[in-house]
C-alpha positions in Angstrom: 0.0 0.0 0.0 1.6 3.5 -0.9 0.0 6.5 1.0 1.0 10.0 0.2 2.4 11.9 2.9 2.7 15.8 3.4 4.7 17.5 6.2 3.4 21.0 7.1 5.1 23.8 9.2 2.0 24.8 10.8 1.7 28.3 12.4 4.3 29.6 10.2 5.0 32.2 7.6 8.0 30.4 6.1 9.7 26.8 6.3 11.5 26.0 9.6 9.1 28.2 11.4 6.1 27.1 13.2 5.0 23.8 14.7 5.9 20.8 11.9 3.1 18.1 11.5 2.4 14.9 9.1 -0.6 14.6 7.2 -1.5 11.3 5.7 -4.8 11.4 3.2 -6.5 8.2 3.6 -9.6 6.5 1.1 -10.3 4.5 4.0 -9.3 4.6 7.5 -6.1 2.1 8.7 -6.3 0.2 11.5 -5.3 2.5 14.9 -2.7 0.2 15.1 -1.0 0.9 12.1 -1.6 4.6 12.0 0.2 4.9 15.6 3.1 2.9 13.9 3.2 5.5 11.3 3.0 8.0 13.5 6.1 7.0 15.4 8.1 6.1 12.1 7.0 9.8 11.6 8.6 10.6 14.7 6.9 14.8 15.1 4.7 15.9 17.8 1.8 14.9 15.8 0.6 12.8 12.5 -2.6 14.5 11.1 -4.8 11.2 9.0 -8.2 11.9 7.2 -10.8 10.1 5.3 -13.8 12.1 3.4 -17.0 11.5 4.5 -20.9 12.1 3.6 -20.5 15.9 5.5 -16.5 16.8 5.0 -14.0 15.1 6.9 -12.9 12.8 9.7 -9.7 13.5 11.4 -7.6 12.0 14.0 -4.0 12.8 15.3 -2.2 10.5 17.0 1.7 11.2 18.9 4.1 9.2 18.2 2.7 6.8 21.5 -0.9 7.5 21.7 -4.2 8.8 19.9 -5.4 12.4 21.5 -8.9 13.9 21.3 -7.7 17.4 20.0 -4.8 18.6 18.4 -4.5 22.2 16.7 -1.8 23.0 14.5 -2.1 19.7 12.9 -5.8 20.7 12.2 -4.6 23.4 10.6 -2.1 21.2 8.8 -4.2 18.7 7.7 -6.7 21.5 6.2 -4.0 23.3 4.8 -3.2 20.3 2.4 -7.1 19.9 1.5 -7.1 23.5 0.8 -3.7 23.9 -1.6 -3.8 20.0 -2.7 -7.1 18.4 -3.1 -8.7 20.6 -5.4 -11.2 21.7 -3.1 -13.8 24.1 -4.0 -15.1 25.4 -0.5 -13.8 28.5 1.8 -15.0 26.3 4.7 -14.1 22.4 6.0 -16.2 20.5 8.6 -14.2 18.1 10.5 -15.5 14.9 12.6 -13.0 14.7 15.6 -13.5 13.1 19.0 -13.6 16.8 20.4 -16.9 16.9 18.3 -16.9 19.2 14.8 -14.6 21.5 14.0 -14.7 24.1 11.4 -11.6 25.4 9.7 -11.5 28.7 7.1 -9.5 29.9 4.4 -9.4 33.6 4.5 -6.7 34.7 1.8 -3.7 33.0 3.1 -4.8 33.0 6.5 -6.8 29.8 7.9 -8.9 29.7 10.8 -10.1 27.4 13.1 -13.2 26.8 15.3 -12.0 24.9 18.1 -14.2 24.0 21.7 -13.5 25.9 24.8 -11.3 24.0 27.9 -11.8 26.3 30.8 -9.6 25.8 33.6 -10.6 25.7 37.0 -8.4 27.6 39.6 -6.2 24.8 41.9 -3.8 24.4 44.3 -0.2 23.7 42.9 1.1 20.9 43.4 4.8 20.3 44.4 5.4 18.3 41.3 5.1 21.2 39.4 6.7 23.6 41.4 9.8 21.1 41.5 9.2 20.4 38.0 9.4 23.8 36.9 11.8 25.2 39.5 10.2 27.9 40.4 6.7 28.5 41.8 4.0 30.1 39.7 1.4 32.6 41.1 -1.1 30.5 40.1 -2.8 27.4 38.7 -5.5 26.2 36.9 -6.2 22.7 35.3 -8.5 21.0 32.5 -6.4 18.5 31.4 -3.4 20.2 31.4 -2.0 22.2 34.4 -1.9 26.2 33.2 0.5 27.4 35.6 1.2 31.3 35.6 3.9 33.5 36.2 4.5 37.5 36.6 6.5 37.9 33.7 7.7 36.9 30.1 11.0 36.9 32.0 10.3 34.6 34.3 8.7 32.1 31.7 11.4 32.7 29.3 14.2 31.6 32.0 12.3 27.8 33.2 14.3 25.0 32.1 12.3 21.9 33.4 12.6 19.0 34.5 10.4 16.7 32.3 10.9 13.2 34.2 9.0 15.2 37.3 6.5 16.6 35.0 5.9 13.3 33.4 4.8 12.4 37.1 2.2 14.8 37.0 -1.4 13.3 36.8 -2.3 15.4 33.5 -2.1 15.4 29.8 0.9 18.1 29.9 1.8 21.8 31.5 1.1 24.6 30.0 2.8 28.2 31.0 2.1 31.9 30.7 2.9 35.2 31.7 1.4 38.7 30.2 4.0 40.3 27.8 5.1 43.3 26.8 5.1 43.4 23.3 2.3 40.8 23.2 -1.5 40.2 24.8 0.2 37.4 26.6 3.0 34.4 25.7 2.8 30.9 27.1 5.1 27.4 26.8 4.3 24.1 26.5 5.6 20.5 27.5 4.0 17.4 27.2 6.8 14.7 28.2 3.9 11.9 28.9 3.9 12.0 25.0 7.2 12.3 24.5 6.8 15.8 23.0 9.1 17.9 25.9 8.7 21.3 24.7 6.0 22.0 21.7 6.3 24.5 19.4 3.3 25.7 18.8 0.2 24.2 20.4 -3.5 24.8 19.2 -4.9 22.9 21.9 -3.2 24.8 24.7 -5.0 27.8 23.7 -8.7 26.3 24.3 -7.5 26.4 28.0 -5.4 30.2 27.6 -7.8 31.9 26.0 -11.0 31.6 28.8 -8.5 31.9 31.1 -6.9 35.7 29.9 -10.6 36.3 29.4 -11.4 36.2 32.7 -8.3 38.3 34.1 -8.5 40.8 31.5 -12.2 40.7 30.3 -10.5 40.9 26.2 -11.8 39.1 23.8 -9.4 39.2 20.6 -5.4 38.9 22.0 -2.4 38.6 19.6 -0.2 36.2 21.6 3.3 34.3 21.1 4.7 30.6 22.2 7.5 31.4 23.2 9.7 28.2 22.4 12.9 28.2 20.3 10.8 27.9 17.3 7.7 29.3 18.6 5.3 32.1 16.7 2.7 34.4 16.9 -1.0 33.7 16.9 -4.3 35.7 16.3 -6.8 34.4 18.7 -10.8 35.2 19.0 -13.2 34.2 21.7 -16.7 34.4 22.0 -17.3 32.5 25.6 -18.5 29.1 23.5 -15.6 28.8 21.3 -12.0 29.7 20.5 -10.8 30.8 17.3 -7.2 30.5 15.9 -5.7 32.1 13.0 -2.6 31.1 11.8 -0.6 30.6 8.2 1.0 27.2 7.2 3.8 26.1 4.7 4.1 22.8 3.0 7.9 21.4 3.6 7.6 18.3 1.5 5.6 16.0 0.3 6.5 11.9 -0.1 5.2 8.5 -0.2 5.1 5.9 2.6 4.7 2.1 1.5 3.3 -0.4 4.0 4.0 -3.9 2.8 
């Protein structure tokens, strides 16, 4: 079986920018198993597969150990290459996901996405985090991931963590932010439980950040960065139900995978 496979730099305005994800078009959807095995082969935060259907598309993401329920800049990916490569007609893509439908838009160059909204509820840190952060944030919130914020860009700039505590955690990853400067606010993100220790640039992460800078600022449009060594900038809308994302993409290469 040859499948054709596209790697995008999503989030980006030119190659070696952005957050890099696979996309594999499918006719028919592989068995989990095997699309987890490409996935690791594929060895990037995440590999983007999708099969038409009767309303638009299914999509599912898996990390190169497990399948996850929402993934953004590989939505993004994956709808970038339906856009530019599939001959497809529409300004607008309906995606079934296991976080429910998405929606993705080409605007120009631009393409945004519809994604649900994670709000965090405010916690007590735990000393994991604290230890696995080395320094203690001013506060914390979780929905799946911990959100743990700090006073400054500075201070989230200078964390260097350490993952194998984080790992311990008892959540998906750990996402943190600080107001900014020059930006609305900026934010990191590690997810060592899926072997992804710092990501790029993470969609997902901002269905949590958004509600959250919401609620401490009362803004609802922010121009924010992730600030990792490859991160970038991202226009983000919120209309208390959902979160949108705006972002640009850029195809790196395209190939073929044979499974025998």
């Amino acid at each position: 079986m040859k499948l054709d496979l596209y790697q995008v730099d999503a989030f980006a305005n030119k190659i070696f920018e952005g957050n890099p994800a696979a996309v594999v078009p499918l006719d028919k959807w592989l068995p989990n198993k095997v699309m987890q095995s490409i996935a690791q082969e594929n060895n990037l935060s995440e590999t983007a597969f999708f099969c038409k259907s009767s309303e638009g598309f299914e999509l599912k993401w898996f990390t190169p150990n497990r399948e996850v329920k929402l993934c953004g800049h590989a939505t993004l990916a994956a709808a970038f290459v339906i856009f530019n490569f599939f001959n497809y007609k529409l300004d607008k893509i309906l995606f079934k996901t296991l976080s429910g439908i998405l929606y993705v838009e080409q605007k120009g160059d631009l393409i945004k996405m519809d994604l649900p909204t994670q709000n965090p509820i405010k916690c007590d840190i735990p000393k994991l985090l604290k230890d696995g952060l080395g320094i203690k944030p001013e506060a914390c919130c979780f929905n799946e991931d911990y959100i743990a914020v700090f006073k400054s860009e500075k201070d989230l700039i200078s964390i260097q963590p350490d993952f194998q505590k984080l790992k311990m955690l008892d959540s998906r990853g750990v996402i943190i932010t600080a107001p900014s400067k020059e930006y609305d606010f900026v934010s990191r993100a590690f997810f060592p439980k899926y072997t992804i220790l710092e990501d790029p640039v993470t969609g997902s992460a901002y269905t949590k950040l958004i509600p959250y800078w919401f609620e401490r600022t009362g803004k609802t449009e922010f121009y924010s960065k992730q600030v990792s060594q490859i991160g970038e900038e991202l226009f983000c809308k919120y209309d208390l139900e959902r979160v949108f994302l705006s972002g640009y993409a850029r195809r790196y290469l395209k190939g073929e995978l044979y499974i025998v």
